[in-house]
TIVO-2410 file (N, C-alpha, C; in nm, 3 decimals):
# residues 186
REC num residu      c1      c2      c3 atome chaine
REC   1      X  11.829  -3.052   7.207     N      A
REC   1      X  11.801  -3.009   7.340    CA      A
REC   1      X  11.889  -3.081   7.443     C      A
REC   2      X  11.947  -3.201   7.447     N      A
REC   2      X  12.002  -3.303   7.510    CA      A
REC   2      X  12.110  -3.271   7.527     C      A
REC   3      X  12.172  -3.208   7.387     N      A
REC   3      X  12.321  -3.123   7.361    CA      A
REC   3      X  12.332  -2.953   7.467     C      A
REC   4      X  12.210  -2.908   7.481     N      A
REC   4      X  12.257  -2.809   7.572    CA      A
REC   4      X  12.231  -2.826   7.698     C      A
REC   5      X  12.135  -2.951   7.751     N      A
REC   5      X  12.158  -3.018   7.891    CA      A
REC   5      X  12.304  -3.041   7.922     C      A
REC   6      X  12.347  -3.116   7.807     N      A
REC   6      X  12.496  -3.168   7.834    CA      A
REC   6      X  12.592  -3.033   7.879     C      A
REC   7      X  12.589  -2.923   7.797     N      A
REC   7      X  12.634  -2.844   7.834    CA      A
REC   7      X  12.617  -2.776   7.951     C      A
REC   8      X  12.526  -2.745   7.986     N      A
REC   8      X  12.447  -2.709   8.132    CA      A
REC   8      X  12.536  -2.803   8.241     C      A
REC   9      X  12.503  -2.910   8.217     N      A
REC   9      X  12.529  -2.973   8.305    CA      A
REC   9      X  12.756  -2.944   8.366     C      A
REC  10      X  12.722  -2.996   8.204     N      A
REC  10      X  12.926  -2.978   8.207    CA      A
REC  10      X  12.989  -2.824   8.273     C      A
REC  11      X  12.902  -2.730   8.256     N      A
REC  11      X  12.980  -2.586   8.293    CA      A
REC  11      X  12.928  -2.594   8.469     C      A
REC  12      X  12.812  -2.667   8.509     N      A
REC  12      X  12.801  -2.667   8.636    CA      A
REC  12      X  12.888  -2.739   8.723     C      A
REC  13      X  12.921  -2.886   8.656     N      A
REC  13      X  13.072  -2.983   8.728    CA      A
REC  13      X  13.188  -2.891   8.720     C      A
REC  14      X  13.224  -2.816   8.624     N      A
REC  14      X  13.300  -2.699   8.583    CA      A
REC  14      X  13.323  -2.605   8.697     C      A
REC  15      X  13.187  -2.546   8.719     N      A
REC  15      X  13.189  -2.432   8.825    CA      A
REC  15      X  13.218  -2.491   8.985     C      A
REC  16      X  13.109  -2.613   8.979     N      A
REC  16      X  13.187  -2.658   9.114    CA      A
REC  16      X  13.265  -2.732   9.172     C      A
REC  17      X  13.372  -2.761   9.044     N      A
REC  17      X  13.504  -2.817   9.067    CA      A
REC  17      X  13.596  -2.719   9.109     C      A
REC  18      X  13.561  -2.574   9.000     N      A
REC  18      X  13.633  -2.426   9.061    CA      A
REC  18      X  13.639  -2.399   9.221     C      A
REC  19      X  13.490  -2.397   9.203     N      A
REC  19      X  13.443  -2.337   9.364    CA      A
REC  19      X  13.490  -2.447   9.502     C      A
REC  20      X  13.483  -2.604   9.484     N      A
REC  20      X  13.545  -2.619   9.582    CA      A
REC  20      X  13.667  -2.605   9.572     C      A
REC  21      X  13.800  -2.597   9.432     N      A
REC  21      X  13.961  -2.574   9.428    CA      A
REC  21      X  13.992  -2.450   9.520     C      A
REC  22      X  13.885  -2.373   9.451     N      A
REC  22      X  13.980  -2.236   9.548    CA      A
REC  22      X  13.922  -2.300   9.733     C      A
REC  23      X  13.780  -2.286   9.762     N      A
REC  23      X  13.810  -2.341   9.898    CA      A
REC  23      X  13.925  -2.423   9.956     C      A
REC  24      X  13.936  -2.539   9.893     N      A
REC  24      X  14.045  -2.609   9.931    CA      A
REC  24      X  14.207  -2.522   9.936     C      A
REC  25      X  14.232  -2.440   9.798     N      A
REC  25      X  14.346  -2.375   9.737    CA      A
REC  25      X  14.339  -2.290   9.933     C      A
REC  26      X  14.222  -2.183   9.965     N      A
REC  26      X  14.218  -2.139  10.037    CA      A
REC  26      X  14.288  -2.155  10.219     C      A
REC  27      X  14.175  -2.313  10.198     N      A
REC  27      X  14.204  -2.375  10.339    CA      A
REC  27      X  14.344  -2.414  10.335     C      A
REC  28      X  14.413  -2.451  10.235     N      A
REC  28      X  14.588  -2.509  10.271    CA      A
REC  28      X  14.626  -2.337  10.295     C      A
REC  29      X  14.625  -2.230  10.213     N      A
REC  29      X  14.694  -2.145  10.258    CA      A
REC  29      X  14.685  -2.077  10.403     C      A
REC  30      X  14.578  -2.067  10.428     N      A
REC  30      X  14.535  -2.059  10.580    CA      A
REC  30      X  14.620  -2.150  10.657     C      A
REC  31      X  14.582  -2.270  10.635     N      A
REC  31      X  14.686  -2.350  10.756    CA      A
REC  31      X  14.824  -2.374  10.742     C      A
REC  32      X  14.917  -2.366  10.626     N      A
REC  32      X  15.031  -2.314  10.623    CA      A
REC  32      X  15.034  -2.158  10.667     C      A
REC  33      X  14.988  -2.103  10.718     N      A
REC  33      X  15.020  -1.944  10.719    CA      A
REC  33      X  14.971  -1.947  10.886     C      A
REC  34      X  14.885  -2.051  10.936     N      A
REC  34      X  14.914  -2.100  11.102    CA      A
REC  34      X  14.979  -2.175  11.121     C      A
REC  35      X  15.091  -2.239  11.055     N      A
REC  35      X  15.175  -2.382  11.134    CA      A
REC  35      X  15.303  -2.313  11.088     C      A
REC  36      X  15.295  -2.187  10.981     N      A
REC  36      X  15.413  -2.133  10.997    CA      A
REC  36      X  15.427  -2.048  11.097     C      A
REC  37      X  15.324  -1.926  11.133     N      A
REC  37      X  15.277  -1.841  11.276    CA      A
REC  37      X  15.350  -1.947  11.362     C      A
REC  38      X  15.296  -2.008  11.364     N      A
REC  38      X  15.322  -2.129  11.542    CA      A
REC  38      X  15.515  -2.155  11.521     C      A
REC  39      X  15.534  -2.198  11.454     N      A
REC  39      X  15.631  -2.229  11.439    CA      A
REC  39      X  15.741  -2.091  11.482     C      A
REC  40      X  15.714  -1.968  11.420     N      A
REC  40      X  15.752  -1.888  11.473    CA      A
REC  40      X  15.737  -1.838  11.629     C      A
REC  41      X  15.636  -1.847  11.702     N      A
REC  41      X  15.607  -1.816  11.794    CA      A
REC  41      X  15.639  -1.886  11.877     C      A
REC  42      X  15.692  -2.045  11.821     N      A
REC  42      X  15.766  -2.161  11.936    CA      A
REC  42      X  15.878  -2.118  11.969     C      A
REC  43      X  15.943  -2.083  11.814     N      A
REC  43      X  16.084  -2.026  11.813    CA      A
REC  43      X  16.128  -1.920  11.926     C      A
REC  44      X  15.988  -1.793  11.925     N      A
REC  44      X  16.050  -1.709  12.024    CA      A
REC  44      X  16.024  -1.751  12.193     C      A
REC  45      X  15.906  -1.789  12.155     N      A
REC  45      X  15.869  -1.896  12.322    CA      A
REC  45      X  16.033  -1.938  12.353     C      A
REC  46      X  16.064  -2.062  12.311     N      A
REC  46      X  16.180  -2.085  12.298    CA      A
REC  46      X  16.322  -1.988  12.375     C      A
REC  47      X  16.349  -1.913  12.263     N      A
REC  47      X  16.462  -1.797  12.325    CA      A
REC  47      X  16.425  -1.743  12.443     C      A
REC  48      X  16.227  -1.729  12.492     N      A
REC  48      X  16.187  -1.647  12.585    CA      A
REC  48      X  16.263  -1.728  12.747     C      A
REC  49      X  16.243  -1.852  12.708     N      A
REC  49      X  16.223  -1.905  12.832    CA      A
REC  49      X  16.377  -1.981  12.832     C      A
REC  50      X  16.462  -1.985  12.739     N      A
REC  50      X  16.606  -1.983  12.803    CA      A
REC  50      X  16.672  -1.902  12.853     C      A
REC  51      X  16.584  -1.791  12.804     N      A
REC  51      X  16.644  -1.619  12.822    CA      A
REC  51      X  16.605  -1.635  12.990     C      A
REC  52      X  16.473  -1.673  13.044     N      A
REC  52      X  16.429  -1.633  13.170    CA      A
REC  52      X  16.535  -1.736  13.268     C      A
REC  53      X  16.542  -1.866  13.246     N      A
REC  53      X  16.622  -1.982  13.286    CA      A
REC  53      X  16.749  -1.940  13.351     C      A
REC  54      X  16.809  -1.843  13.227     N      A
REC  54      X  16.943  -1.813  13.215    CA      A
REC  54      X  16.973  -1.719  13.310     C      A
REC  55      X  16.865  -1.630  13.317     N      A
REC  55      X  16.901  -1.496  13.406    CA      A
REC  55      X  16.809  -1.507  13.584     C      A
REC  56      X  16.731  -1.643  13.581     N      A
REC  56      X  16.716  -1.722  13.710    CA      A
REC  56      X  16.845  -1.804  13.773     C      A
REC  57      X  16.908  -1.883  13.679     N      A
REC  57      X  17.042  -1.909  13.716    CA      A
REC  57      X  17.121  -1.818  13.803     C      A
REC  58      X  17.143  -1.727  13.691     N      A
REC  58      X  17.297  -1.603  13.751    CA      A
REC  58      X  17.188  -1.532  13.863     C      A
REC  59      X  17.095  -1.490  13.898     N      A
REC  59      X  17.049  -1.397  14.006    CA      A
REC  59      X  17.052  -1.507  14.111     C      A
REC  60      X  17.023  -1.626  14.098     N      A
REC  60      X  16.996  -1.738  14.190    CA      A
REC  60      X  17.114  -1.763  14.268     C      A
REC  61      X  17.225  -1.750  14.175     N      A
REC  61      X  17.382  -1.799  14.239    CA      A
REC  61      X  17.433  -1.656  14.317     C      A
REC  62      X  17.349  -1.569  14.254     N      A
REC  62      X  17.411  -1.428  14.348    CA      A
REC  62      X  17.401  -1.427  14.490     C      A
REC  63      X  17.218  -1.471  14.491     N      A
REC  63      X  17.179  -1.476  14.592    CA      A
REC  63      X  17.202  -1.568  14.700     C      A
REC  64      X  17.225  -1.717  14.611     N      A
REC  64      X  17.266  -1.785  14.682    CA      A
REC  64      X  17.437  -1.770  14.802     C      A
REC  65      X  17.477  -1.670  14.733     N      A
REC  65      X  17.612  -1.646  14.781    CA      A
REC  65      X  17.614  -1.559  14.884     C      A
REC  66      X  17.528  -1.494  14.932     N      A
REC  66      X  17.470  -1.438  15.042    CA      A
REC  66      X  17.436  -1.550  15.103     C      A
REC  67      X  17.316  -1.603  15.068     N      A
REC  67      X  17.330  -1.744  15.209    CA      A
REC  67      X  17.432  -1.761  15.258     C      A
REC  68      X  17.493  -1.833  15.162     N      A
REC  68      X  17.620  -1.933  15.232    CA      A
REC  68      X  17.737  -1.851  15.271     C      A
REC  69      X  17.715  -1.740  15.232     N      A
REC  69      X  17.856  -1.665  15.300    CA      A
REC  69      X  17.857  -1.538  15.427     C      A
REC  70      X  17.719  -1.543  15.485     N      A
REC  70      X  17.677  -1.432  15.604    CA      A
REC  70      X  17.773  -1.396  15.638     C      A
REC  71      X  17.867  -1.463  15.644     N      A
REC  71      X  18.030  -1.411  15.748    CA      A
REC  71      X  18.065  -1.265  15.675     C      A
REC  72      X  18.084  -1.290  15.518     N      A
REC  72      X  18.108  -1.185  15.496    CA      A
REC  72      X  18.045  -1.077  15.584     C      A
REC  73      X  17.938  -1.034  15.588     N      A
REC  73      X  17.836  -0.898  15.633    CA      A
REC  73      X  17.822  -0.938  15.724     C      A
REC  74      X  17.864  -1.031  15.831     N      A
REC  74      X  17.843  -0.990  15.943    CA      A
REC  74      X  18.003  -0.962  16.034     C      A
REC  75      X  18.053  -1.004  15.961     N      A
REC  75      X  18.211  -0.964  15.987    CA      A
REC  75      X  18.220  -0.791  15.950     C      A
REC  76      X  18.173  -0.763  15.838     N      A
REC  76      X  18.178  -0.624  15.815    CA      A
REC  76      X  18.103  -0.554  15.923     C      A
REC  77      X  17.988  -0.626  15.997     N      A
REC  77      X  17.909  -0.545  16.123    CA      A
REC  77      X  18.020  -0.517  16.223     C      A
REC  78      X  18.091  -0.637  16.246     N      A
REC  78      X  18.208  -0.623  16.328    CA      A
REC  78      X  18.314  -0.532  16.335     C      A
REC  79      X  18.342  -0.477  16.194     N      A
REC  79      X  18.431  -0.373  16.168    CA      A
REC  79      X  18.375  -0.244  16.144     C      A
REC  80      X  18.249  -0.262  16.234     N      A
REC  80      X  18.161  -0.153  16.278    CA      A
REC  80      X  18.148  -0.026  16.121     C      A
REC  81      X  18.066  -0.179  16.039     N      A
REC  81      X  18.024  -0.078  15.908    CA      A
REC  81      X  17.888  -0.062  15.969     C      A
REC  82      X  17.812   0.048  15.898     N      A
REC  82      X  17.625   0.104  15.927    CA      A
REC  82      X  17.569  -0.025  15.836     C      A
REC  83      X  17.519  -0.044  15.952     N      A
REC  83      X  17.425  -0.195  15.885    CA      A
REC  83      X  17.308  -0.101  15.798     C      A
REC  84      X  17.265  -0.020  15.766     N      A
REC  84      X  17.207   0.044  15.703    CA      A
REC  84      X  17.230   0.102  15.597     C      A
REC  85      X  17.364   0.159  15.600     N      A
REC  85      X  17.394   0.237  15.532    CA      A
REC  85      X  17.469   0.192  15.415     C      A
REC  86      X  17.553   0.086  15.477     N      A
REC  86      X  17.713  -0.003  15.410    CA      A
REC  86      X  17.641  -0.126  15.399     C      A
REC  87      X  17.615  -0.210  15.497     N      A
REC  87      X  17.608  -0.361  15.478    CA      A
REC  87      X  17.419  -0.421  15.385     C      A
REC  88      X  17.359  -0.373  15.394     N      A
REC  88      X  17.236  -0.352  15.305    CA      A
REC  88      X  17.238  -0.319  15.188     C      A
REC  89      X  17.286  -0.187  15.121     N      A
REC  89      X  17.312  -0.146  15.023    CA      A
REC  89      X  17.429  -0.222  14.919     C      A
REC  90      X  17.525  -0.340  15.008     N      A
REC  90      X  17.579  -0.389  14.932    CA      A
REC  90      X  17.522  -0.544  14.900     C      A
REC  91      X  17.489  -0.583  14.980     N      A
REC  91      X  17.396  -0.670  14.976    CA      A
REC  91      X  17.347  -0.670  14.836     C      A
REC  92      X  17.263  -0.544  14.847     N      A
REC  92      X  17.159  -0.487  14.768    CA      A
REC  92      X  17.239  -0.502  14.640     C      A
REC  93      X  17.304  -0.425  14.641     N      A
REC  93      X  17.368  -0.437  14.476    CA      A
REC  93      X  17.438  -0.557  14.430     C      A
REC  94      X  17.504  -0.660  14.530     N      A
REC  94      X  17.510  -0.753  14.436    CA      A
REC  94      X  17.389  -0.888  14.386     C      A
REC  95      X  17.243  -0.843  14.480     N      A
REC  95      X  17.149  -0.943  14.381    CA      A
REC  95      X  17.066  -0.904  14.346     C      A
REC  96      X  17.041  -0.738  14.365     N      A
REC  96      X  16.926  -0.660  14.271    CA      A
REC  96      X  16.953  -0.634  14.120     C      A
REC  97      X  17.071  -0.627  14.052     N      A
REC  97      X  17.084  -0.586  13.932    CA      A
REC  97      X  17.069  -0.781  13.836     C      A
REC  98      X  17.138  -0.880  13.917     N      A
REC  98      X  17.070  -1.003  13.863    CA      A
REC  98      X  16.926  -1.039  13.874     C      A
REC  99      X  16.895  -0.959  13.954     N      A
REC  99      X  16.699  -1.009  13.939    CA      A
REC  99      X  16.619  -0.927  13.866     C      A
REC 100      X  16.659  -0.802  13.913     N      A
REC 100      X  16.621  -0.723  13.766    CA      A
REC 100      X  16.606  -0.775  13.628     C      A
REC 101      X  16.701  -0.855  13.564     N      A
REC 101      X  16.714  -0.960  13.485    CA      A
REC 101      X  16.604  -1.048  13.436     C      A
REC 102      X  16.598  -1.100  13.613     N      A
REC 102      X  16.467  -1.198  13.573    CA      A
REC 102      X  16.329  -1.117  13.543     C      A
REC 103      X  16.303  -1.031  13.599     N      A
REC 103      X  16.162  -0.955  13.606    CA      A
REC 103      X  16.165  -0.922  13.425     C      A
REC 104      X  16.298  -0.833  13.390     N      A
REC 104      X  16.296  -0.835  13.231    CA      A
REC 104      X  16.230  -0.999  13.157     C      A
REC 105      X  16.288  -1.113  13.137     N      A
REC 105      X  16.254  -1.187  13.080    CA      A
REC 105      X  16.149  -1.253  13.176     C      A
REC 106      X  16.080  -1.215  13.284     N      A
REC 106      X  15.927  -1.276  13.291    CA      A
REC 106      X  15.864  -1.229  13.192     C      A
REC 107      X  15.876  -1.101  13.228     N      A
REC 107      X  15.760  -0.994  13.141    CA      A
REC 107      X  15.744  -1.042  12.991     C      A
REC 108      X  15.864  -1.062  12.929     N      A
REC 108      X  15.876  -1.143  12.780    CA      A
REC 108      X  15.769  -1.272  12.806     C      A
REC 109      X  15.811  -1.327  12.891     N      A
REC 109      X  15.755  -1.511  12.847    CA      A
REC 109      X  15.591  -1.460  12.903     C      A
REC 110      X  15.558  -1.386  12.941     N      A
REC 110      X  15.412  -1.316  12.991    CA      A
REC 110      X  15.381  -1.250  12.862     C      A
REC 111      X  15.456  -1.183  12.771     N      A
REC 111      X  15.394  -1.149  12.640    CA      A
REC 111      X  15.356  -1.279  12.536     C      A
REC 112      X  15.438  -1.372  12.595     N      A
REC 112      X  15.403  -1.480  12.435    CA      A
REC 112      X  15.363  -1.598  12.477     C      A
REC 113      X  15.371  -1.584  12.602     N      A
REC 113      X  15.277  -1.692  12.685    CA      A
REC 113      X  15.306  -1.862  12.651     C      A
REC 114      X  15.205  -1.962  12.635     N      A
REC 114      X  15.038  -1.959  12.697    CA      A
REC 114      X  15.093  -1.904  12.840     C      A
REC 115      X  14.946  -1.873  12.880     N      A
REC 115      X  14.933  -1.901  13.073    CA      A
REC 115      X  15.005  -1.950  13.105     C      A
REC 116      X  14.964  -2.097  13.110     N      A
REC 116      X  15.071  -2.163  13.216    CA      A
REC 116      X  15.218  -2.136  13.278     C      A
REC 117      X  15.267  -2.130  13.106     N      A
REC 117      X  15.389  -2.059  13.097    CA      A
REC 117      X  15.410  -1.921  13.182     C      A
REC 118      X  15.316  -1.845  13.129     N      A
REC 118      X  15.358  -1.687  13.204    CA      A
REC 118      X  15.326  -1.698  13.394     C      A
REC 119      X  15.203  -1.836  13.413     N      A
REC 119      X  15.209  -1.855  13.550    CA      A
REC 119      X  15.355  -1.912  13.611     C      A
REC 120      X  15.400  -2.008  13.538     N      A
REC 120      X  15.511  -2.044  13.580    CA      A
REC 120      X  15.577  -1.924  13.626     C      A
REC 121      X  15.634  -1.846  13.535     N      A
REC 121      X  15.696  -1.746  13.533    CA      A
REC 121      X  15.716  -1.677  13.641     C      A
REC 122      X  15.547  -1.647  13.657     N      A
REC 122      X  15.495  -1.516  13.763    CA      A
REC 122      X  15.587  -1.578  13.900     C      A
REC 123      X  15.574  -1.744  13.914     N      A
REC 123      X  15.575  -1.819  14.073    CA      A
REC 123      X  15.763  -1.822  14.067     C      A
REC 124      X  15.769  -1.774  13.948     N      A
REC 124      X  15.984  -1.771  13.994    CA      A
REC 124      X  16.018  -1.659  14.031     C      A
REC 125      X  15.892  -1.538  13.934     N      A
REC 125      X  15.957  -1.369  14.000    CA      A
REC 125      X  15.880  -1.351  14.165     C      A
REC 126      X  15.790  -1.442  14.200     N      A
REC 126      X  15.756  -1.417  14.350    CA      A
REC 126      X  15.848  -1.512  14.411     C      A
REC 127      X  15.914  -1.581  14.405     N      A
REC 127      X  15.988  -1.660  14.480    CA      A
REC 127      X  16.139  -1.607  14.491     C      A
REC 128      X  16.194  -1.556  14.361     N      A
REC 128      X  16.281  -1.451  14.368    CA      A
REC 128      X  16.272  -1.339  14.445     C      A
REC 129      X  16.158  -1.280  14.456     N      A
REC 129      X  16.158  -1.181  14.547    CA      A
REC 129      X  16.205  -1.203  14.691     C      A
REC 130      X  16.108  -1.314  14.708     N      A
REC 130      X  16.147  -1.358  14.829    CA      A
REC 130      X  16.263  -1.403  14.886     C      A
REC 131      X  16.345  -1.457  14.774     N      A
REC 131      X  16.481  -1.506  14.840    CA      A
REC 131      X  16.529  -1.411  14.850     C      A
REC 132      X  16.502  -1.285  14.741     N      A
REC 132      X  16.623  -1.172  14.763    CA      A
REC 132      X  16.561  -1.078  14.900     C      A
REC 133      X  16.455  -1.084  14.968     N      A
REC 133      X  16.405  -1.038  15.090    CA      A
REC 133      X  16.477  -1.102  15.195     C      A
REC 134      X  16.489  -1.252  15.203     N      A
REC 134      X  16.587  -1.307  15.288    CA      A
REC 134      X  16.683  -1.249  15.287     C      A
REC 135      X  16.765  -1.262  15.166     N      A
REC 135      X  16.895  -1.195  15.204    CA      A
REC 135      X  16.963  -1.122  15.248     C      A
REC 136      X  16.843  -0.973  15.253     N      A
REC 136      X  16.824  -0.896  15.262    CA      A
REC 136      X  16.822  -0.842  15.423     C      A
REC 137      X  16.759  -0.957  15.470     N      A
REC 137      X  16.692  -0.930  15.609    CA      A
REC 137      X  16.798  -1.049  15.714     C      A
REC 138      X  16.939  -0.976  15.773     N      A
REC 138      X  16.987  -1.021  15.852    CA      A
REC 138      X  16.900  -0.963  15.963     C      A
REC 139      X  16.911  -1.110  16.075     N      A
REC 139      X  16.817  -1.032  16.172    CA      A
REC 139      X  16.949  -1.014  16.280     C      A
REC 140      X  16.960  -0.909  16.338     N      A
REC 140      X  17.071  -0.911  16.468    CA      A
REC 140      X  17.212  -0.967  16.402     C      A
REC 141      X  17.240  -0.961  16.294     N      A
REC 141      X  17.344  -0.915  16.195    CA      A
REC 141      X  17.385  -1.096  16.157     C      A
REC 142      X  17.277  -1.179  16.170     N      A
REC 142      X  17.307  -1.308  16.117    CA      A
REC 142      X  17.194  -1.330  16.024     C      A
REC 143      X  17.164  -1.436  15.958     N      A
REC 143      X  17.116  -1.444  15.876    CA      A
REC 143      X  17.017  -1.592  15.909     C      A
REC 144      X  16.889  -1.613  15.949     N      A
REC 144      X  16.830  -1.729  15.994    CA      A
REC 144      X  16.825  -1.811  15.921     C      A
REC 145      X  16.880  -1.925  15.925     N      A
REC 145      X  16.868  -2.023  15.862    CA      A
REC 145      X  16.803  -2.122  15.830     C      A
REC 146      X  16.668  -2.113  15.918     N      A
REC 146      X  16.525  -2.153  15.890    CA      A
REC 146      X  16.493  -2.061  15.802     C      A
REC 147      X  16.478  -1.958  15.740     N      A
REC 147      X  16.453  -1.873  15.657    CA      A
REC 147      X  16.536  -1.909  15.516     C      A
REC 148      X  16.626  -1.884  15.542     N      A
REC 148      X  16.728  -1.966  15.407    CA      A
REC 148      X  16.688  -2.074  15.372     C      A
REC 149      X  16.680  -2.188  15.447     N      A
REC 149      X  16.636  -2.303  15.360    CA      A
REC 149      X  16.477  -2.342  15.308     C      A
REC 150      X  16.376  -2.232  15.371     N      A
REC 150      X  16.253  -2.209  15.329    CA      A
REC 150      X  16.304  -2.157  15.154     C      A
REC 151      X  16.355  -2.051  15.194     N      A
REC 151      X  16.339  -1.983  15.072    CA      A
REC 151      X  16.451  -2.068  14.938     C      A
REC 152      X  16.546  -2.116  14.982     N      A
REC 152      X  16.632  -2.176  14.888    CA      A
REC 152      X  16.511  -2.358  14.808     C      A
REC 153      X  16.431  -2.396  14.922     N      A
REC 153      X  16.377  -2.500  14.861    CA      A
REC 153      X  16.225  -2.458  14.758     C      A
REC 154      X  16.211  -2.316  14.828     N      A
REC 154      X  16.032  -2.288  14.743    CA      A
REC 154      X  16.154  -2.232  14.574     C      A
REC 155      X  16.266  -2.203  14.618     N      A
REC 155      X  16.326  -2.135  14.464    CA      A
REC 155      X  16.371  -2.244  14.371     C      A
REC 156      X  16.397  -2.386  14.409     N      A
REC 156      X  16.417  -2.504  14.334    CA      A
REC 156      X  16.338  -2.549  14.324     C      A
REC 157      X  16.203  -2.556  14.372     N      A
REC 157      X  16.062  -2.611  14.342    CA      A
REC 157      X  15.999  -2.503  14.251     C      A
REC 158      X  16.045  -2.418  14.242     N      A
REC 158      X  15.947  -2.275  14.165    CA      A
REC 158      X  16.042  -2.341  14.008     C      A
REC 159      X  16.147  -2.350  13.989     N      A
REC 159      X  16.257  -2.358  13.873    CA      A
REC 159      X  16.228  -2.510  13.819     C      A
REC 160      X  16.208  -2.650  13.886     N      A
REC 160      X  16.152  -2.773  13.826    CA      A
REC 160      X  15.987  -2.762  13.769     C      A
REC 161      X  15.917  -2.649  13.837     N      A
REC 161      X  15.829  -2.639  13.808    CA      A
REC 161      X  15.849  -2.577  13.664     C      A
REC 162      X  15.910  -2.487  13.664     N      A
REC 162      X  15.872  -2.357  13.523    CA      A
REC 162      X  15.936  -2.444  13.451     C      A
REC 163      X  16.069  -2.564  13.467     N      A
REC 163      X  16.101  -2.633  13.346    CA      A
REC 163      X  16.017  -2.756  13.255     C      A
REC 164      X  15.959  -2.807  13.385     N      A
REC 164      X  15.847  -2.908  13.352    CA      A
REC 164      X  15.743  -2.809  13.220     C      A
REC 165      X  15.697  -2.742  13.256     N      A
REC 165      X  15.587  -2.648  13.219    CA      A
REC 165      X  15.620  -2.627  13.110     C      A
REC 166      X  15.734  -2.512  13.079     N      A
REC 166      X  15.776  -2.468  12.907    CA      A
REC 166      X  15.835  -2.589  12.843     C      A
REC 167      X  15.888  -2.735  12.894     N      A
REC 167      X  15.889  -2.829  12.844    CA      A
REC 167      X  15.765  -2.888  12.793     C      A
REC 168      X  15.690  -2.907  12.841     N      A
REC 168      X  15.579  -2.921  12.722    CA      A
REC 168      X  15.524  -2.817  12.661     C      A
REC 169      X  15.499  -2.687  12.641     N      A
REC 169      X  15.501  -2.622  12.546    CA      A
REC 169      X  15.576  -2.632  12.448     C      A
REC 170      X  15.645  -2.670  12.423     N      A
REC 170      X  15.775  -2.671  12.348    CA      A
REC 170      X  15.780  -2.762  12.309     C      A
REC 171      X  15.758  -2.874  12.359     N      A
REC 171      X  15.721  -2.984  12.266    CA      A
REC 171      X  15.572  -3.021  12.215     C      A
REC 172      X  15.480  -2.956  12.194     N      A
REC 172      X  15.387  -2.965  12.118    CA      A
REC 172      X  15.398  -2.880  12.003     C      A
REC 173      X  15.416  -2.982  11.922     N      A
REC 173      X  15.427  -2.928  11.730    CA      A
REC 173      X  15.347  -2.834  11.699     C      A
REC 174      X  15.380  -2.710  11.591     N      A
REC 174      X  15.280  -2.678  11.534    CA      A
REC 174      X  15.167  -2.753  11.427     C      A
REC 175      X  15.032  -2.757  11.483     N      A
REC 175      X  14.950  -2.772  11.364    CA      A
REC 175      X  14.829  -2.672  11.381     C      A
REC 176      X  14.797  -2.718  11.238     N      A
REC 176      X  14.658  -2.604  11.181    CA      A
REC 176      X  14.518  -2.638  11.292     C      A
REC 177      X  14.523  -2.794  11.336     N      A
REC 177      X  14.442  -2.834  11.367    CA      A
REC 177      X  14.389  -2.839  11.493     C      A
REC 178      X  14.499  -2.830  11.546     N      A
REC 178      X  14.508  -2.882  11.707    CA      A
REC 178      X  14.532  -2.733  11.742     C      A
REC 179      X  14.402  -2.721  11.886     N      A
REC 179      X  14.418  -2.593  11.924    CA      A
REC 179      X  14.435  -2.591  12.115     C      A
REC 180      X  14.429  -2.756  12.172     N      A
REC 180      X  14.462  -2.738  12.304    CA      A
REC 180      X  14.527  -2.906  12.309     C      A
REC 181      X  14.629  -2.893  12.376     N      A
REC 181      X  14.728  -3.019  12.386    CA      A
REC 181      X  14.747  -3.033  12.511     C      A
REC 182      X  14.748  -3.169  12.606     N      A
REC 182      X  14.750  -3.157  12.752    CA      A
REC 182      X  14.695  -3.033  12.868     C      A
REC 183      X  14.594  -3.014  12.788     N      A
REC 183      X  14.535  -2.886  12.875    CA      A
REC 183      X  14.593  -2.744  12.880     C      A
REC 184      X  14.704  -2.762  12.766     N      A
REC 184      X  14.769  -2.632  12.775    CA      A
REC 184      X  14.655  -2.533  12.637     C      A
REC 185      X  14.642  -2.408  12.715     N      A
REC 185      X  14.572  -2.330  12.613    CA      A
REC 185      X  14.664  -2.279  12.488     C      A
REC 186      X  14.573  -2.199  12.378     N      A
REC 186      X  14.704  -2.147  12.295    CA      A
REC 186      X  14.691  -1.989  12.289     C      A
***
């Protein structure tokens, strides 16, 4: 009788040596199959937000070149172009097709996020707007320069901000475990 206790007993250490392997077998594949996810998703985070950086740069310098160069367009007022028709519309085209740009790669870093990130984001495509509204808006065919330097300092405070921000995203590692790091959500 002692001999089929023993046995009893042995197929039960048996069964639940099985039963916790696969749990365990389970739980590693699960968390390799999230620290590889993450890892991927840093990667595109990553491309998202050099992509947005990159195309804040070039719209930024467009725009900026309207600031600093009013003479152009207002010299052209002088050679009696339609401030409506001519000097707006060119305006227009050289910093609407670079911001366009940016609105493309917000929308990206707003798909793969976190928040913070896509808030960052949101506060460069409203601050972009705005500079390109300045530019936009010679008043009496000059360009105010209390207005310019409003808008040129909220667009370098909007850009240290969004770098601060996806800098720590980006540097928090993937793990299985960890699901909020400096208050950033995931």
């Amino acid at each position: 009788m002692w001999e089929q206790w023993g046995t009893v007993v042995g197929a039960l250490i048996g069964f639940g040596g099985l039963f916790v392997g696969l749990l365990v077998g389970r739980r590693q594949v699960t968390d390799e199959a999230k620290v590889e996810h993450e890892q991927w998703l840093r990667g595109q985070r990553q491309e998202a937000y050099a992509q947005l950086l990159d195309a804040w740069d070039t719209a930024w310098r467009a725009t900026k070149e309207v600031f600093e160069n009013p003479e152009k367009y207002e010299g052209a007022a002088e050679r009696e172009w339609d401030w409506e028709t001519d000097i707006i519309p060119a305006i227009r085209k050289s910093v609407a097709p670079p911001w366009d740009s940016v609105w493309r790669a917000v929308e990206r870093v707003e798909l793969l996020g976190p928040q913070s990130a896509a808030a960052a984001a949101e506060e460069l495509r409203l601050t972009g707007e705005g500079a390109m509204a300045v530019a936009l808006d010679f008043e009496g065919m000059w360009l105010p320069p209390e207005r310019v330097e409003v808008a040129t300092q909220a667009a370098l405070a909007a850009r240290r901000n969004t770098v601060k921000i996806v800098a720590a995203v980006l540097q928090e590692a993937p793990s299985p475990t960890v699901r909020r790091v400096r208050g950033l959500p995931r």
